[in-house]
N, C-alpha and C positions, 0 to 999 in steps of 0.2 A: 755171506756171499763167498766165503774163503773154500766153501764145502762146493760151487759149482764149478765145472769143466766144461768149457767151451770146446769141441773137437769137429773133426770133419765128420759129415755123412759117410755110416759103412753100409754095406750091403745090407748086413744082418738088421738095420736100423729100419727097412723100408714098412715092416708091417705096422712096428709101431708109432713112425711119428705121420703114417697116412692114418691112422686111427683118433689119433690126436688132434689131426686137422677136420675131420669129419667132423669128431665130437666137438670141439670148437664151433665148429656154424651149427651146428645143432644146440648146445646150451644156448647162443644168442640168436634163436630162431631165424640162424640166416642161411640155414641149407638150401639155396634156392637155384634152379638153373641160371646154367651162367658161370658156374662158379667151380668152384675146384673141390665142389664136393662130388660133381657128376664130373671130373676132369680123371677119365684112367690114368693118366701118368700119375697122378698123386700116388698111387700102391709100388711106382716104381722110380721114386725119388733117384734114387743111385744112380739110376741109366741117363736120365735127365739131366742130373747136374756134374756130367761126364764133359757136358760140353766146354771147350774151350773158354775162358775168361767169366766161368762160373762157378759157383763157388757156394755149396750147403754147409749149417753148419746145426750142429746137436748140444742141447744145452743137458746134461748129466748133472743131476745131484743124487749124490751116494753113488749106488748103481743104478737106478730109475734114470729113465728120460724122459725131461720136465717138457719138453718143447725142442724148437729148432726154426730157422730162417733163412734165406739166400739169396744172393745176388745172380742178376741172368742177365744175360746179351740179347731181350726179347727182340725179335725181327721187326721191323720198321719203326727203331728208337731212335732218334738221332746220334749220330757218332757221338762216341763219347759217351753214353748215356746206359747206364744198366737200367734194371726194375730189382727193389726189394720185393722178395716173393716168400710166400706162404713161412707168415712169422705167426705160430698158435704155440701156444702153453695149455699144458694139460690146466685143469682148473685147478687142481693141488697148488699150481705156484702160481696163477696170476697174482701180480697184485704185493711181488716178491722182489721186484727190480730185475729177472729173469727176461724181460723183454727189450730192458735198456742196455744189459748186456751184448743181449743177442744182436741189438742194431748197430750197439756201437761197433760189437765185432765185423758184421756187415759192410757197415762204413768203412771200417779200416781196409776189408780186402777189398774192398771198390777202388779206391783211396790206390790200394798197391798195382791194383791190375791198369790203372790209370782212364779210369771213369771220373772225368768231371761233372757229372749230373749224376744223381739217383731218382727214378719215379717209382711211383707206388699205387698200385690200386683197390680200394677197399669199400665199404659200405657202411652207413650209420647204423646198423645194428649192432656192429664189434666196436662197441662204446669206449672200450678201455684202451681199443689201438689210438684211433685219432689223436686223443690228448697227448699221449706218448710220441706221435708224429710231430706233436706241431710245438711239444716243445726242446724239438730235437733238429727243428730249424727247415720242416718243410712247410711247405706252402701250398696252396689250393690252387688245380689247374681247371677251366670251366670247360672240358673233357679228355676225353683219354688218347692216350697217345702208344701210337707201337698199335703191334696186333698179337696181343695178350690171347687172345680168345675169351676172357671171361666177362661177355657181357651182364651179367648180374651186378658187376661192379659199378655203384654208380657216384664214388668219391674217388676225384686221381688228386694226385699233391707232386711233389718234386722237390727238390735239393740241391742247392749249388755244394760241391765236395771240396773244393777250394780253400 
C-alpha cells in the first residue's frame, strides 16, 4: 500500500476516472438510468468538485489511476451533512484496500471541512461497496435524502463523523 498516492482531482484526470466509473457499473451490471452512468458531469469531474466544501480525490498507483472518491455539499442535505460520491476502482485493484483508503481519505476532509454526517448512495449490485460501508461504521437510511439526482440509487446509509 506504500506504492499508492492519494492526491486531489486534476483536470487532466477527468477522462479517465469518468471511464472508470462507467466501467464500474458496467462490470456489476449496474449501468442503469438514474445513475451516474447517464450523469454528463461524470466526463467533467473537475468543474464539479470546484465547488466550495468539496473535495475529489485520485487514488495513483505507480503512474496508473486505480480509482478515486469525493465528498459534496449535495443540495437539500441537512446542515452539516456531506454525501460520499462516486467511489469506483478500476477492476485491476478492487479487492486491494484501495477503497478503504480512499474513504478514509474522504472522511478525513469531511472531518476538516466540518461535516458531522456523511450520506451515501448506492445499489445492491456494487456488492463489494456495501460491506466496505458498513464496516466503516455506516448505517442503513429506509430512503434518500438530499437531491442527488440519481434515482437508480436504491441503497442510502449515513455516518455520524464525530
Amino acid at each position: 500500500m506504500n506504492d499508492v498516492v492519494i492526491r486531489k482531482l486534476q483536470q487532466q484526470d477527468n477522462k479517465a476516472i469518468a471511464s472508470i466509473i462507467r466501467q464500474g457499473l458496467l462490470d456489476f451490471d449496474a449501468a442503469k438510468p438514474g445513475t451516474v452512468f447517464y450523469d454528463s458531469t461524470t466526463d467533467d469531474l473537475f468543474t464539479v468538485f470546484k465547488k466550495e466544501k468539496s473535495f475529489y480525490f485520485i487514488a495513483e498507483y505507480g503512474a496508473v489511476i486505480a480509482g478515486g472518491a469525493g465528498v459534496y455539499p449535495t443540495a437539500g442535505l441537512p446542515e452539516y451533512t456531506c454525501e460520499l460520491v462516486k467511489l469506483y476502482l478500476h477492476k485491476n485493484y478492487r479487492g486491494r484496500g484501495f477503497g478503504k483508503l480512499l474513504l478514509q481519505k474522504c472522511i478525513n476532509a469531511a472531518i476538516e471541512l466540518g461535516y458531522k454526517k456523511m450520506y451515501l448512495e448506492t445499489m445492491p449490485e456494487l456488492k463489494s461497496a456495501i460491506p466496505l460501508y458498513e464496516k466503516n461504521g455506516f448505517v442503513y437510511l429506509k430512503g434518500a435524502m438530499g437531491n442527488s439526482g440519481h434515482s437508480g440509487c436504491d441503497v442510502w446509509m449515513i455516518k455520524d463523523l464525530q
